[in-house]
N, C-alpha and C positions, 0 to 999 in steps of 0.2 A: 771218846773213841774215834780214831781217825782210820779210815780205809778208800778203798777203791774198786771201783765196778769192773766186771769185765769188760767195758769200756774203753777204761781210763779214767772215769769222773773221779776226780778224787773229793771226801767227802768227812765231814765230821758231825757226829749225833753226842748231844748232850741231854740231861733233864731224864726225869722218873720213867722207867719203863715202860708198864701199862698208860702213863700218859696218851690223852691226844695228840696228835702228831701235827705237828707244827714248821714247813719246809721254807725256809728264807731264800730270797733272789736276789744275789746282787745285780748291778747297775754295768754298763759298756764301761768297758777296759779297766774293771775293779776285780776286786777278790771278793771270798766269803770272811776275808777279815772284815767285810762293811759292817759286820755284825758284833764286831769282840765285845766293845761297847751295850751291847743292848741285851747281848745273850744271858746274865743273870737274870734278867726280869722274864725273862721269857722260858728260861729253863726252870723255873721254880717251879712250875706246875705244867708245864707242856716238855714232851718229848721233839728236841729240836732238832732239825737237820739243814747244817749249810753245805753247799758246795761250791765250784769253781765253774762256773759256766765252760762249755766248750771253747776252748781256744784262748781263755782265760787263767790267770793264776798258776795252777799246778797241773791242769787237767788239757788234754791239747784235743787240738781243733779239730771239727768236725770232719766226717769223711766227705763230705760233700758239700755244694757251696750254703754256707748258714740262711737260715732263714726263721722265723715265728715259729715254725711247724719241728725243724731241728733241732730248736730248742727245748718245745714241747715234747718232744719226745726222749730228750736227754732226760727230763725231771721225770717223766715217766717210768724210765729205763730203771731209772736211781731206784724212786719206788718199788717198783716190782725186786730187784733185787733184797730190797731190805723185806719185802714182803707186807709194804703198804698199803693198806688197801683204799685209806683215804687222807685227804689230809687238808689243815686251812694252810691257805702259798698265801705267803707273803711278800710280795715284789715291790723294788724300788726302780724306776724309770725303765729302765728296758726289762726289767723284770717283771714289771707290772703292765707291761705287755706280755710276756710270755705265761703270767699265769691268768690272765681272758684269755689267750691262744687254747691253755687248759682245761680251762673251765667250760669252753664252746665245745672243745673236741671229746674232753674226757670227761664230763660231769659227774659222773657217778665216782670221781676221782677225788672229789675236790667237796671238803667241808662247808667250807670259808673263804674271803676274800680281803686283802688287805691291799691296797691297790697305791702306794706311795709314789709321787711326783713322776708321775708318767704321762704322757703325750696323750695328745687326739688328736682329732678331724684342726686342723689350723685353718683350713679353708685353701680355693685353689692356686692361688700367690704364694700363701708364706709355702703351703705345702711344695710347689716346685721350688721353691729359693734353700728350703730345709738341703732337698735332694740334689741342687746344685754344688750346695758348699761341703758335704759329703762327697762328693764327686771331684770336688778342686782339692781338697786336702789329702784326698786317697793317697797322693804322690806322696805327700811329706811326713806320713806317719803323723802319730798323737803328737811329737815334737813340732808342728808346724804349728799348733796349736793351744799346746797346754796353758801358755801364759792369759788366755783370753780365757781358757775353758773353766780354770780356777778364781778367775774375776767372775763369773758367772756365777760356782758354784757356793764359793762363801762370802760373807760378807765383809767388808775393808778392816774393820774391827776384828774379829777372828783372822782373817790372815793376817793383820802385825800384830797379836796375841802371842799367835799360836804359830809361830814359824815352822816349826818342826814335826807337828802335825801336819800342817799343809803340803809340805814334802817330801813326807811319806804317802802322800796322796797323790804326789808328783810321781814318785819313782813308782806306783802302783804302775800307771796310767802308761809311763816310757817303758816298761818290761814287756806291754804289749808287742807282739810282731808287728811290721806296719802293713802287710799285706792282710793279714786275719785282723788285724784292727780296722782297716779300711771294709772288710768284707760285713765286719759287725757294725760297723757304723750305719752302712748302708741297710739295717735290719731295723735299726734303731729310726731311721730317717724315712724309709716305704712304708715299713710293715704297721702303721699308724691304719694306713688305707685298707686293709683288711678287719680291722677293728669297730671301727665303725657301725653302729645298727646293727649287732651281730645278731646273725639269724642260725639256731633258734637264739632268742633272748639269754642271757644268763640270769639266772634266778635262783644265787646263792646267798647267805649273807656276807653282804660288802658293807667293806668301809672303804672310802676313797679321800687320801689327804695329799697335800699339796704344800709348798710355803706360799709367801703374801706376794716375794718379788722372787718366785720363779719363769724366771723370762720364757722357758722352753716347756715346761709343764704347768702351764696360767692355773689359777683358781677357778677361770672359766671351762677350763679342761675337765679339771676334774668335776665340778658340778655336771659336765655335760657328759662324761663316763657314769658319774652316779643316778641321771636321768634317764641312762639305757636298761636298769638295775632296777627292776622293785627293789622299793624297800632299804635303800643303800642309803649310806650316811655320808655324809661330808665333812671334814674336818680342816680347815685354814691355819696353817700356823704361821703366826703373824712376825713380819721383820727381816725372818732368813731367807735363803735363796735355794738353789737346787740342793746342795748337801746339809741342809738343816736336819736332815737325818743323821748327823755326824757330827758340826757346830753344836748341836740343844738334843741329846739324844733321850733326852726324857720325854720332849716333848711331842715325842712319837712313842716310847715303850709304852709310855701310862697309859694314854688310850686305845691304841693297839692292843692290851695285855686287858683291857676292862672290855673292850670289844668281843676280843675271845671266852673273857669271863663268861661274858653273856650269852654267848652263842653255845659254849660245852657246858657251860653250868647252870644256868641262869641268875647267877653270880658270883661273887667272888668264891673260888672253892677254899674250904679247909684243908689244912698237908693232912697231905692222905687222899682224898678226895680225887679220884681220877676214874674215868670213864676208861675201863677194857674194850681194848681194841686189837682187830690182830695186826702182829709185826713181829716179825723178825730179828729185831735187834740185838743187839748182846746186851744182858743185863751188867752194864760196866757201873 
């Protein structure tokens, strides 16, 4: 089922009804296609909800200038209209900043945590040098960039694979506006600084995963997101770089989706097997 908030969020629910509800974040200047790939494993037993971030994809920019808390309140918005009353978020890089943004603000919101290749505290060098080169590229849009951004994201192997795939990851990234691309970037590049020792603690169950050679979300990132977390697990996947969420898309559903196992079921559930919850959804 595909719709839209009073908003504008445009938004798509798949997977079982009474499912636990299960809210996907994509990533700065992507869609909720980040997800087409992964969404079988995840709607087999979980009721799924992607969207379009503000200013992103289908769904247009916020009314006011973006920020952590903007964003956090779009997912919120989303929920409440479908009549959610909780759910585990799942976020990849700036998404995984905006659902700790959630989880600090709106607890009683938030199941679960899945916290994929997302930033920290870099320290106070890299962290001004981040905010600089977000600041010198604001002018030229994603296009002043993209060739470097996609050297980052997969690895040399997968881009002369997979030409065409990579591509379309290009044309995602240039559909962005360059003003509202620049404004998100700059959310992607601060709002690290608000993260940090979040006070109260977040004390949900997390998982936090990372690749080997993400230059911009280290392994030490996430280790040190998972040390602000009782109880949070860590997961390295070994080889790929920032979009190994997309290159190896297994090698995030499977633990991701045993993660969840564990947390709604306390393990793998039988079809059938779902935890009633309330929502609103159309039973499509």
């Amino acid at each position: 089922m595909k719709g839209m908030t009073s908003r504008g969020t445009v938004f798509e629910v798949d997977g079982p009804a009474n499912a636990p509800v299960v809210v996907l974040i994509h990533g700065l200047g992507m869609t909720r296609g980040t997800w087409d790939q992964h969404l079988p494993a995840f709607a087999e037993h979980y009721r799924v909800i992607r969207y379009d971030l503000a200013g992103h994809g289908e769904t247009p920019p916020a009314d006011r200038t973006p920020d952590l808390t903007v964003f956090s309140e779009q997912c919120i918005e989303l929920m409440d209209e479908l009549d959610i009353e909780h759910a585990a978020l799942v976020g990849f890089s700036l998404g995984g900043m905006i659902n700790r943004r959630i989880a600090v603000d709106h607890p009683n919101r938030v199941s679960a945590l899945a916290i994929l290749n997302s930033p920290h505290e870099r320290g106070e060098e890299a962290q001004r040098l981040v905010e600089e080169r977000a600041e010198a590229s604001a002018a030229g849009g994603p296009a002043a960039t993209i060739d470097a951004t996609l050297e980052r994201w997969f690895t040399e192997g997968f881009r002369t694979e997979q030409p065409e795939y990579v591509a379309t990851i290009r044309d995602w990234v240039l559909a962005n506006d360059i003003e509202v691309y620049a404004a998100n970037r700059w959310v992607l590049a601060n709002g690290v600084v608000e993260l940090i020792n979040p006070q109260p603690p977040i004390a949900k169950p997390t998982l936090v995963m990372t690749c080997e050679n993400d230059s911009g979300s280290t392994p030490k990132m996430s280790h040190d997101i998972a040390a602000e977390i009782e109880g949070a697990q860590t997961i390295i996947v070994p080889n790929r770089q920032h979009l190994g969420l997309l290159e190896d898309p297994a090698a995030f559903t499977e633990p991701i989706v045993s993660f969840l196992n564990e947390t709604f079921f306390g393990a793998s559930p039988t079809p059938g097997e779902h935890h009633a919850q309330k929502n609103g959804i159309s039973h499509d």
